[in-house]
C-alpha positions in Angstrom: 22.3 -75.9 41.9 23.4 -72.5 42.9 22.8 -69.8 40.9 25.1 -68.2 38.6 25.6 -64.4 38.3 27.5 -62.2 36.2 31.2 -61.3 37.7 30.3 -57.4 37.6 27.2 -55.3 38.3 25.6 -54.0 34.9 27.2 -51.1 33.5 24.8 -50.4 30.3 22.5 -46.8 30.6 20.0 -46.4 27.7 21.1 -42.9 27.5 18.5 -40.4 26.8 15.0 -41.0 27.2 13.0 -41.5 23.4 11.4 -39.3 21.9 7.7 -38.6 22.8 5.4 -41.5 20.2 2.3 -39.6 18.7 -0.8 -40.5 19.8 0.2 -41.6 23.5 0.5 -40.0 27.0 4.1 -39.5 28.7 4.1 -39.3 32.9 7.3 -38.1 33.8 8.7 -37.6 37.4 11.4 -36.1 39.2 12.7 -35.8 42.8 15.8 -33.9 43.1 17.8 -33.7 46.4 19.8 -31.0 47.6 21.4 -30.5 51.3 21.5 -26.3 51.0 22.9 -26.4 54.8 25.7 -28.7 54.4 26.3 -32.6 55.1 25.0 -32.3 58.4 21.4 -30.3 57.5 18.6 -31.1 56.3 18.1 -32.5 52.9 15.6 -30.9 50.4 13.3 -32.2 48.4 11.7 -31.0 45.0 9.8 -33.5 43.0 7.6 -33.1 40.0 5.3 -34.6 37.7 3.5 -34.0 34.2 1.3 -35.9 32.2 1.9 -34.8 28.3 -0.3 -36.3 25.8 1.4 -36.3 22.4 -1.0 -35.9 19.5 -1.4 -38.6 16.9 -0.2 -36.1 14.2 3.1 -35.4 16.6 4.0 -32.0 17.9 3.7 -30.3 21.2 2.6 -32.1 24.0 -0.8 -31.1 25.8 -0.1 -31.3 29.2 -2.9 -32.1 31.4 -1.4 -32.2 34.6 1.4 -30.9 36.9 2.1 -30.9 40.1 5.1 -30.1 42.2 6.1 -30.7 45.9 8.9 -28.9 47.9 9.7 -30.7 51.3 12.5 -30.9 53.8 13.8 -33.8 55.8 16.1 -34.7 58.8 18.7 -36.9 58.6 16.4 -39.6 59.7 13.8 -39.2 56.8 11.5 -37.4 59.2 9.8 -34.8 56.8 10.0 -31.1 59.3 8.4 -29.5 56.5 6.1 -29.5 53.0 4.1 -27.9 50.6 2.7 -28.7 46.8 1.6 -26.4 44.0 -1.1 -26.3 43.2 -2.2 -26.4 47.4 -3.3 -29.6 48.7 -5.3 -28.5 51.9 -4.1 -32.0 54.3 -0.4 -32.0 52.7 0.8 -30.1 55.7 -0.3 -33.0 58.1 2.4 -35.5 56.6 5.0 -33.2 58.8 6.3 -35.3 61.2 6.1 -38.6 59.1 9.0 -40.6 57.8 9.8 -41.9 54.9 10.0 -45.8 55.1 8.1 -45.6 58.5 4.9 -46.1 56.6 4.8 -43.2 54.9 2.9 -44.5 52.0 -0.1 -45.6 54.7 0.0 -41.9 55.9 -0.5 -40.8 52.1 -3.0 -43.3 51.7 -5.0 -42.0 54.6 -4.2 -37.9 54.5 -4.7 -38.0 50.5 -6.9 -40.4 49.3 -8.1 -38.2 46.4 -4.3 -38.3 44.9 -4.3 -42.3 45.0 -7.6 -42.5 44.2 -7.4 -40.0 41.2 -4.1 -41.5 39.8 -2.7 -37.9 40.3 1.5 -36.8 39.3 1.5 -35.3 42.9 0.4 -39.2 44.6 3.5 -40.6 42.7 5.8 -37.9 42.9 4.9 -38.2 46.9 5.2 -41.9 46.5 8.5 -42.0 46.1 9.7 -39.7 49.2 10.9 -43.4 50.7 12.7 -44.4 48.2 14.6 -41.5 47.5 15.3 -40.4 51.1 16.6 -43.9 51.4 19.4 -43.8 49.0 19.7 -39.9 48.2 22.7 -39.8 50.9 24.5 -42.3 48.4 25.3 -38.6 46.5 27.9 -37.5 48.9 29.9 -40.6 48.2 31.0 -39.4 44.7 32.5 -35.9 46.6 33.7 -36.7 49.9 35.8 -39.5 49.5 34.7 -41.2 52.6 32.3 -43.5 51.1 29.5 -44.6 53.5 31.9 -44.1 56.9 30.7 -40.4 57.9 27.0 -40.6 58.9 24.5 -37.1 58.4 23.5 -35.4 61.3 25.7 -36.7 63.7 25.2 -40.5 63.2 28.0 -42.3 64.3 30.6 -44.5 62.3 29.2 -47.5 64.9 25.7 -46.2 64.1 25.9 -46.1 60.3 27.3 -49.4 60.2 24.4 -51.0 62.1 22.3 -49.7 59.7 24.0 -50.9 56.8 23.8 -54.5 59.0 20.0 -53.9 59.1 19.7 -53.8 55.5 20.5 -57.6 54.7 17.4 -59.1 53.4 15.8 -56.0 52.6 15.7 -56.8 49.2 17.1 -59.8 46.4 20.5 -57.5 46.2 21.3 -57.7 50.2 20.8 -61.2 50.1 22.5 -62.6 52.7 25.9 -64.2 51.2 25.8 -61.9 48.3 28.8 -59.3 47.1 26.5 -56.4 49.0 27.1 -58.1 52.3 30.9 -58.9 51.9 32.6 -57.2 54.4 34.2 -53.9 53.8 35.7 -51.6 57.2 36.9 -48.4 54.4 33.0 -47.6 53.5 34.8 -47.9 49.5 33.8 -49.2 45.9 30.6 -51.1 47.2 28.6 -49.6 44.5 28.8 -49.9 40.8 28.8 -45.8 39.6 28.6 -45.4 35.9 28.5 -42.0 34.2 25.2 -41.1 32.4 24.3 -38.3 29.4 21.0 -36.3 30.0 17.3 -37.8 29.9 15.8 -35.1 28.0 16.4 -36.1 24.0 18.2 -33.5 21.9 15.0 -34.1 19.5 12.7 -33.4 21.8 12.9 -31.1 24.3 9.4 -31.2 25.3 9.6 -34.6 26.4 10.3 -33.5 30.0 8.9 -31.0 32.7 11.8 -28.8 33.7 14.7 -30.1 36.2 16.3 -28.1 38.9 19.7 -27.3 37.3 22.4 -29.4 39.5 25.5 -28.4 38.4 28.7 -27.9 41.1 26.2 -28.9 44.5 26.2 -32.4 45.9 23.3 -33.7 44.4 21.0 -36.6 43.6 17.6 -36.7 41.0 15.3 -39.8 40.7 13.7 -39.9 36.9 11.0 -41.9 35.4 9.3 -41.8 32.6 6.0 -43.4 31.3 4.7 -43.7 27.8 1.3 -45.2 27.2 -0.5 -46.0 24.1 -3.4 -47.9 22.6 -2.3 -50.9 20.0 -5.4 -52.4 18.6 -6.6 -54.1 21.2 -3.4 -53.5 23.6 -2.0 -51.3 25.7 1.5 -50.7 25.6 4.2 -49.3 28.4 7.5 -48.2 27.5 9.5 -47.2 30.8 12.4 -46.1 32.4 13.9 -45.1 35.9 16.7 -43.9 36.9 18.9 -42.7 40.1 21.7 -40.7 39.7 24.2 -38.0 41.2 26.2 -35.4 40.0 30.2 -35.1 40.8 32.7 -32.5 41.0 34.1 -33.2 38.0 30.4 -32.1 36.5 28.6 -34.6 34.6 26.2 -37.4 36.8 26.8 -40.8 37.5 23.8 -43.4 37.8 23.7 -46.0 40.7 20.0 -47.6 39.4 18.6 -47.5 35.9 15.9 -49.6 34.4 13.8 -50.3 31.3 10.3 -51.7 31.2 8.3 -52.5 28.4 4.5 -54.4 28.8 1.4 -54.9 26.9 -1.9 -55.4 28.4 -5.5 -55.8 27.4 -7.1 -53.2 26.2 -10.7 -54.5 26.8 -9.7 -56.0 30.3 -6.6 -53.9 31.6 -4.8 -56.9 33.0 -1.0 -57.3 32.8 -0.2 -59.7 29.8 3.8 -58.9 29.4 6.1 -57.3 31.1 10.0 -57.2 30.4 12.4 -55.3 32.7 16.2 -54.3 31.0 18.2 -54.1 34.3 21.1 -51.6 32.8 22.7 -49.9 36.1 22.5 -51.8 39.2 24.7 -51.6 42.3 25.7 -55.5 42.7 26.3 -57.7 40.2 23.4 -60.2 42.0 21.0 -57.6 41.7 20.0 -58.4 38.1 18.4 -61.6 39.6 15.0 -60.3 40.9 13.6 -59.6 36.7 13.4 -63.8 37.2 10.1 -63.3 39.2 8.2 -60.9 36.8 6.2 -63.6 35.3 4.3 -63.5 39.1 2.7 -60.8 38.5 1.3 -61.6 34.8 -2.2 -61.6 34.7 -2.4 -59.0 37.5 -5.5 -55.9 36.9 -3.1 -52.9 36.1 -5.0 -50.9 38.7 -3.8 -53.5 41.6 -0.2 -54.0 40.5 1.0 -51.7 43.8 -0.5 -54.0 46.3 -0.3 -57.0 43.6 4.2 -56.1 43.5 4.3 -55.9 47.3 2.5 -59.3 47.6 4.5 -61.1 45.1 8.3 -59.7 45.4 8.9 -59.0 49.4 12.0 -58.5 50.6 15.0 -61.1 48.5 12.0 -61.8 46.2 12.2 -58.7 44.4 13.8 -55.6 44.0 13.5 -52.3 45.8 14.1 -50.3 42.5 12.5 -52.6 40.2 9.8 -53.1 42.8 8.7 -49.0 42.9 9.6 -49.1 38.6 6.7 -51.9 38.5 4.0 -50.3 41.0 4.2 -47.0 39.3 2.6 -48.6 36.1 -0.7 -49.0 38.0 -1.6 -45.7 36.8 -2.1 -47.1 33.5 -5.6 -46.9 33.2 -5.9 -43.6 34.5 -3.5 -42.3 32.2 -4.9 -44.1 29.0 -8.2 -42.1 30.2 -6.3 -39.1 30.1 -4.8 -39.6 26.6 -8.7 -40.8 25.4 -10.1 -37.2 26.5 -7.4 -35.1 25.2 -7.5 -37.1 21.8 -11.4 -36.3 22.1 -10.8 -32.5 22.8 -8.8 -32.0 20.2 -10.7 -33.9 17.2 -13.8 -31.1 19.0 -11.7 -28.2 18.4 -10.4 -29.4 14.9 
């Protein structure tokens, strides 16, 4: 029997992300894309990332890490340059590389120390594929023109291959799914649903700062991670989103998700894991949370090789896919919220 999916794409954000839990840690992470020399330059790249650990009485955060990247990139992902505060001595070498032409192997072997250490830089870095893949999406909300107009002088013949090269890529572009449907205008192939702010009115510590966005074409990835100890559990409360601002002002989202898991605390393997697909560009796309229960079981530390095995290509989603391997920093950051619980019970 075929399978049945909903008539539209999901239209339900979560709004703004919670306020911060006491006694747990919060990763958050930004990339925010800008093109400063028109449609036709290169885009720029900012990303971020804290960890904030919340104490169990509530309050400020104590942040215990931060790092920040600033990069540019040709039309073709190809990163022309890159730098990180604080330095990283090898970042430098990763000019030249491009994202989604294994850019994540090149991390992997310039920067071991950030994958190794579980830093904010290795996932705000992780993400340069992702984002550089869909941040031209943006443009669609001001020009008019849809997907039709390629950047940097990529033709209309050009751009359409591409978008031809992208069926199976993931369970959305399944071939004979709504994404695929033929469509010569470049128009209304993505879902586009307006979206408040992430940061909570009640607490406006729960982020790092964002680049303001306002009247540029623009486009911000955002995730959030909140970690705690339960007894003997861990539990993840996540989210991720990608969205773009418009002339009107405001931003639209084109991805969003929730995540919530629990693992053992004694033996940090994956027990549960729930995913809340609430902005997706095709209604299919909702289809891929059927193969989370793969991965259960999994040691928390594996779960980005662990993801890649399990949900390649129409198996999983992209988005979903990069929501689920950033949660293998779980046990690093669970360390992180263990030491700054025991620094602050020495200075009491």
């Amino acid at each position: 029997m075929a399978e049945a999916f909903p008539t539209t794409a999901p239209r339900n954000p979560a709004g703004p992300a919670p306020p911060r839990r006491p006694g747990s840690i919060r990763r958050t992470s930004t990339l925010e894309t800008t093109w400063p020399d028109g449609r036709e330059g290169q885009l720029q790249m900012v990303g971020r990332a804290r960890d904030a650990v919340t104490p169990p009485g509530g309050g400020a955060p104590i942040v215990c890490g931060f790092d920040e990247f600033r990069a540019r990139l040709q039309w073709d992902r190809t990163i022309t340059a890159i730098e990180s505060t604080p330095p990283r001595p090898n970042i430098g070498r990763l000019v030249g590389a491009r994202g989604g032409g294994h850019l994540r192997q090149a991390l992997d072997e310039l920067l071991p120390d950030e994958r190794r250490g579980a830093t904010p830089l290795h996932l705000a870095l992780d993400d340069i594929s992702g984002v550089s893949l869909i941040s031209g999406w943006a443009w669609s909300q001001w020009t008019g023109d849809g997907w039709t107009r390629g950047f940097g002088g990529e033709t209309v013949d050009a751009l359409k291959e591409r978008q031809r090269r992208m069926e199976g890529v993931c369970h959305g572009f399944t071939p004979g799914f709504s994404s695929m449907d033929p469509d010569p205008e470049g128009r209304g192939r993505h879902n586009a649903v307006p979206v408040v702010d992430l940061r909570h009115p009640d607490d406006p510590e729960g982020w790092h700062v964002f680049t303001p966005q306002e009247g540029v074409v623009a486009m911000r990835r955002a995730r959030w991670i909140d970690v705690w100890r339960d007894g003997d559990l861990i539990r993840i409360d996540a989210g991720f989103q990608d969205s773009a601002t418009t002339p009107a002002g405001g931003r639209v989202a084109i991805h969003e998700y929730g995540l919530k898991a629990t693992a053992d605390a004694s033996d940090p393997t994956l027990l549960t894991v729930e995913a809340d697909p609430r902005v997706l560009p095709f209604r299919e796309c909702p289809g891929a949370v059927n193969n989370l229960p793969k991965i259960l079981g999994a040691p928390l530390s594996q779960l980005r090789e662990e993801v890649l095995k399990q949900f390649p290509r129409t198996a999983g989603c992209t988005h979903l896919n990069d929501a689920l391997r950033a949660l293998a920093e779980t046990p690093a950051l669970l360390a992180r919220l263990g030491e700054a619980q025991v620094g602050e019970a020495a200075e009491a």
